[in-house]
Each structure stands twice: as C-alpha cells, then as structure tokens.
N, C-alpha and C positions, 0 to 999 in steps of 0.2 A: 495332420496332413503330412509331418514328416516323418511320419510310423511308416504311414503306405508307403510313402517314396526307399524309406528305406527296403522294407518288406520288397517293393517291386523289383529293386536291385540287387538284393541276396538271391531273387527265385531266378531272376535271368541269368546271376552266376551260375547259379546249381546247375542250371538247364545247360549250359556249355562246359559243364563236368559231367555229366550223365551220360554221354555217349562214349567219352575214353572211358566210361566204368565198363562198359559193355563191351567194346573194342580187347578189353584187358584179358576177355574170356576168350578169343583168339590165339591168345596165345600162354605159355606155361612161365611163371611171372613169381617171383620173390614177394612175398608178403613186404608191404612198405613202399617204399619209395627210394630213389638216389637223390645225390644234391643237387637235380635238373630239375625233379619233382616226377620223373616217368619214373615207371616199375621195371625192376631187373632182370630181364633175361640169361636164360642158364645158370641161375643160381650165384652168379659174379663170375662164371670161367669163361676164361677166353676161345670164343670157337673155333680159331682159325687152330690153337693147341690141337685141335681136336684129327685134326686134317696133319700136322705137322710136327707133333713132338709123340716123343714116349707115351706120356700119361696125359691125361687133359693139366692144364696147368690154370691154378686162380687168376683171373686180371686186378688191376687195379684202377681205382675211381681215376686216377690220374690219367688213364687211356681210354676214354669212354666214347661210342660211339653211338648214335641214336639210329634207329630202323624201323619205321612204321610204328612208332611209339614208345617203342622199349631200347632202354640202352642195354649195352653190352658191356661190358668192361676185358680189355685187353693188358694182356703182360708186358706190353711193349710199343712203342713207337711206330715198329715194323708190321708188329701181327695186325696195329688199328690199321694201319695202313693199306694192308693186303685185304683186309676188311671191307676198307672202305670201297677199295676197288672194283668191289666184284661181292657183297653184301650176299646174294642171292645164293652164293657158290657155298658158302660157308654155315649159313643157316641151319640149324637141323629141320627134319620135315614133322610137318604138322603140328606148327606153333612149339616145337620143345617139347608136347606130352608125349607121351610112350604109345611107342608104333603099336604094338600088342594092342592095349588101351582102345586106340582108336577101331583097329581093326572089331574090338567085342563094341562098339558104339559110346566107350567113354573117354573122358580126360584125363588120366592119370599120371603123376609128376611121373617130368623124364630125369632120368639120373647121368649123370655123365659116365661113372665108371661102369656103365653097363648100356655099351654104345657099339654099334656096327655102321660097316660106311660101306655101302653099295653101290655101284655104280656113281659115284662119284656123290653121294648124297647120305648124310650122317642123319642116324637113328638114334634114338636113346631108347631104354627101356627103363621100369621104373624098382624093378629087384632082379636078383639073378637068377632066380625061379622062376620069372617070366620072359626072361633072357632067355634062356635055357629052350624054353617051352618054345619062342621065336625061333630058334635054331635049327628044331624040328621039321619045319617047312617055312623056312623064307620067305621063297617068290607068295605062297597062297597069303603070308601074312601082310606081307607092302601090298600088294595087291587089292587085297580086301583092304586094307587100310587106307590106300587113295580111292578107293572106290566108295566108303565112308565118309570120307573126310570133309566132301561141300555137304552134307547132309547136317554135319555135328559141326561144323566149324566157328558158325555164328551162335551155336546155341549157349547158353548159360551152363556152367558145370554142373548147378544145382540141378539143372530139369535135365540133366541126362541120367 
C-alpha cells in the first residue's frame, strides 16, 4: 500500500514538471539549469549589454533575474535593474532563437555576436552566414519571421 502512495506522488510531481519542459521550447535556453533550478536564457549574457555596451558582455549568477521562466543573468546591479524595469524592452524577439531560423520555420540557437537591433528590438542570428544572408533583405526577413512565429512558437524543436 505504500508503493502506490508512493508511486501516486512521484507521477503528480512529474505531472507539475512536464508543462515547464514544454514551456522551455518557447524559448532559446542553456542546456541545464541555474541555482533557481530554471533554464538560462541568452547563454548567461546580460541583455540589457546588448542595448548599451560595446560588445554584449557575460552576466553573472550573482545578478539574476527571472522572466516567464528563464533567468537571465546580468553584469551588474544597474543593468538587473534596468531589466527589471522594463523586461519586455530588452528581450530579444522570438524566444532568443535566430530571426533567420524562425523566419525558414525553425529554432535555431541565437548567438549574441551576431545580433541586430531594429527598431528598438534585438535580433540574434545563429552564424554569420546567416547574418550576412539577413542583411540582405531585413524588413522581408522580421517580417516573415513574426509572421511565423505564433505558428512555431509553442511547438517542440524536435517536430519542427
């Protein structure tokens, strides 16, 4: 009797993990975990860098910020801060994967050193040969990429 009871309490955990596994495919995510236990968004760099310094710069666990599941991690006090304020601002589009990516109907890792900011909204690509190939025609590739996007957004990376 107290197999079941066990058994019945392992499957109700699993069962209230299995929907952040899914949720995790929304967005472009670090193999692992942080010491929160969510997955890392942008690879550990600080996004507001992205918007405000030279080069993107790394954050650290020490400035960590959580955003619809995924932390962040920021260089600084200030940049979590500017962060926090205004989360939405700083985000890149389409979960972090590569605008490109999305735009052909996939999820493919977004890179930080191979990033454009448009109208006030930060892009990754995920090489510079497909940078490159973005550069070509812009508008038709955001474009066609939000035009994409609620289609593939919820779907699993494997079935796309």
């Amino acid at each position: 009797m107290i197999k079941f009871y066990v058994i019945a309490a392992m499957s109700a955990a699993l069962l209230c993990i299995v929907p952040a596994a899914f949720a995790a495919d929304e967005y472009n995510v670090s193999n692992g975990l942080t010491l929160t236990g969510k997955p890392l968004g942008m690879h550990g760099f600080d996004p507001v860098s992205m918007f405000k310094a030279e080069a993107p710069v790394i954050g650290n666990a020490e400035f960590t910020s959580e955003h619809d599941g995924v932390d962040y991690y920021f260089a600084s006090a200030e940049t979590k801060a500017a962060f926090d304020a205004n989360p939405e601002t700083m985000l890149p589009q389409f979960g972090g994967f590569c605008a490109f990516g999305v735009y052909v109907g996939k999820k493919l890792d977004g890179d930080v050193r191979f990033a454009d900011i448009v109208d006030g909204k930060l892009y990754l690509f995920v090489s510079k040969t497909i940078f490159d190939k973005y550069l070509e025609d812009r508008e038709a590739v955001i474009s066609g990429a939000f035009d994409k996007w609620p289609g593939i957004e919820a779907t699993p990376i494997a079935d796309l």
